[in-house]
C-alpha positions as CSV (number, residue, x, y, z in Angstrom):
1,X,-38.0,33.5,-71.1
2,X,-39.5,36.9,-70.9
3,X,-40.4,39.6,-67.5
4,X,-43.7,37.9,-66.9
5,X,-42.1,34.2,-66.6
6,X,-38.6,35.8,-64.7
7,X,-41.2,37.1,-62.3
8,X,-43.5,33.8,-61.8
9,X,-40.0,31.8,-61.2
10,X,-39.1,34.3,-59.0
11,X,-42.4,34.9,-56.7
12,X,-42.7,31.5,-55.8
13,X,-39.6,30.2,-54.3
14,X,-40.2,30.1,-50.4
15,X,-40.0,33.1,-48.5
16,X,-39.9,35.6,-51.7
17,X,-41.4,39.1,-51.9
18,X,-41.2,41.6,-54.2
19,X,-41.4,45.4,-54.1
20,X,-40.2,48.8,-55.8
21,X,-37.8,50.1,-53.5
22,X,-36.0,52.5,-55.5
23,X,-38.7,53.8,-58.4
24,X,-41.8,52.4,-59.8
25,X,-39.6,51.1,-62.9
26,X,-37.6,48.4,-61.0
27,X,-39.0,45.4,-59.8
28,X,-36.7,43.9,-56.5
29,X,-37.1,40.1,-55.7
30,X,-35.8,39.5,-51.7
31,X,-35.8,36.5,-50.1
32,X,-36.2,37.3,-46.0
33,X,-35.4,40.5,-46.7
34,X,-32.3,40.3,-49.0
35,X,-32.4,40.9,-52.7
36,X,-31.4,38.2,-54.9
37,X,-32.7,39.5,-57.9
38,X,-34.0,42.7,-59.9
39,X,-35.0,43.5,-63.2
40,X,-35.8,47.1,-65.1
41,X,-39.1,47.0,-66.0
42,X,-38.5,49.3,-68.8
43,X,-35.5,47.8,-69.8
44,X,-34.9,46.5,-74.0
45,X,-34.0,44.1,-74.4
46,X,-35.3,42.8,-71.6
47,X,-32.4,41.9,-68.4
48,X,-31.9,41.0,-64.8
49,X,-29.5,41.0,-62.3
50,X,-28.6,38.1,-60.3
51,X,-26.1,37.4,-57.3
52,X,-23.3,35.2,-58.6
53,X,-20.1,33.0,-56.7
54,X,-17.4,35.2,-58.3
55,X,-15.7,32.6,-60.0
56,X,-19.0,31.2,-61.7
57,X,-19.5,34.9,-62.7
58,X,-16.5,35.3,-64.8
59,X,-16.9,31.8,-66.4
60,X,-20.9,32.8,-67.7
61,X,-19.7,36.0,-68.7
62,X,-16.8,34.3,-71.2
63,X,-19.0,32.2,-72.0
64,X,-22.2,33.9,-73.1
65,X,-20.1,37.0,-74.0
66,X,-22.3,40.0,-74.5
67,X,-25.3,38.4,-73.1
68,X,-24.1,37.8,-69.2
69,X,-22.4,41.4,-68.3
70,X,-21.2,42.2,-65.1
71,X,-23.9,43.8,-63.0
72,X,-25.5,47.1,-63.7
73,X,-25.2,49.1,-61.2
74,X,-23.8,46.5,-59.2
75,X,-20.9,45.1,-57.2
76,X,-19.2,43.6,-60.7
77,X,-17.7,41.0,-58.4
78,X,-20.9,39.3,-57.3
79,X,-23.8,40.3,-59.6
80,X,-24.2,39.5,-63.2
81,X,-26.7,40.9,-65.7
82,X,-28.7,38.8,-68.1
83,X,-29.9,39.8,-71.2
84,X,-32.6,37.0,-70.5
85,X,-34.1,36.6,-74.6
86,X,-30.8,35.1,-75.7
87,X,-30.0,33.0,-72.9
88,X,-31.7,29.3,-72.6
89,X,-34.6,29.2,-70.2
90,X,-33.4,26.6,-68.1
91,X,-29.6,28.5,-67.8
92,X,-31.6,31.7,-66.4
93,X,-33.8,29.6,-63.8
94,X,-30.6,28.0,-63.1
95,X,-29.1,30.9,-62.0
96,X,-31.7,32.3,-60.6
97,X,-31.9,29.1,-57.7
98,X,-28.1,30.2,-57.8
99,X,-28.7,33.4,-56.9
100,X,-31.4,32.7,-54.2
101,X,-29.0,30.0,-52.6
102,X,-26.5,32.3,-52.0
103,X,-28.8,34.1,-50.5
104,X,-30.1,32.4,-48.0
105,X,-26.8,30.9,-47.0
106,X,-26.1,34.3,-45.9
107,X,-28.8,35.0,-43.9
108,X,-28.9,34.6,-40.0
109,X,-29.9,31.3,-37.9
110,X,-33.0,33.2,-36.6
111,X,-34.4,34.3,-40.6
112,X,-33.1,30.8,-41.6
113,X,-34.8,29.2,-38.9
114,X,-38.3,31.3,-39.8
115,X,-37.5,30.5,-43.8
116,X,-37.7,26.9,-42.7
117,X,-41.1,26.9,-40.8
118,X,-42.8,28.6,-44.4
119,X,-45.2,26.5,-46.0
């Protein structure tokens, strides 16, 4: 999987946007409002972060050791970092649902409600 495919995935689960919130070089995906994802645009080898149940976090990161870090320049307890060209494609969507699940778990009755109405 490469930027351009992360980014298609991304952008079209319900209720997605995306924007540059802290510099033109990384790219935030939010769902309602709340980031579940980001990626350096700039970034080589390509990687992302991703919001992660802890437990799940560790386990991915013994497991594809080297390649599933804990989160740059995030809370290392809930946000992993993929170095997405030696991870299978299917693994990174995966985690990316992941990711957006917990999301929107967390978000209020009123935005959950709203979510639902999307087409």
């Amino acid at each position: 999987m490469n930027i351009e495919e992360f980014r298609a995935y991304c952008i079209n689960k319900k209720g997605v946007t995306e924007e540059l919130p802290f510099d033109e070089h990384t790219l935030v995906f939010k769902v309602m409002g709340k980031m579940f994802a980001l990626t350096g645009l700039q970034r080589l080898p390509p990687q992302v972060n991703l919001k992660c149940d802890p437990e799940r976090a560790i386990e991915l990161r013994e497991t594809y050791d080297g390649n599933i870090i804990p989160g740059y320049h995030m809370s290392k307890i809930h946000w992993n970092t993929l170095i997405i060209q030696n991870i299978p494609p299917q693994l990174i969507k995966e985690l990316i649902d992941h990711s957006y699940d917990l999301v929107v778990a967390k978000i209020t009755k009123k935005l959950r409600a709203e979510l639902d109405n999307l087409d």
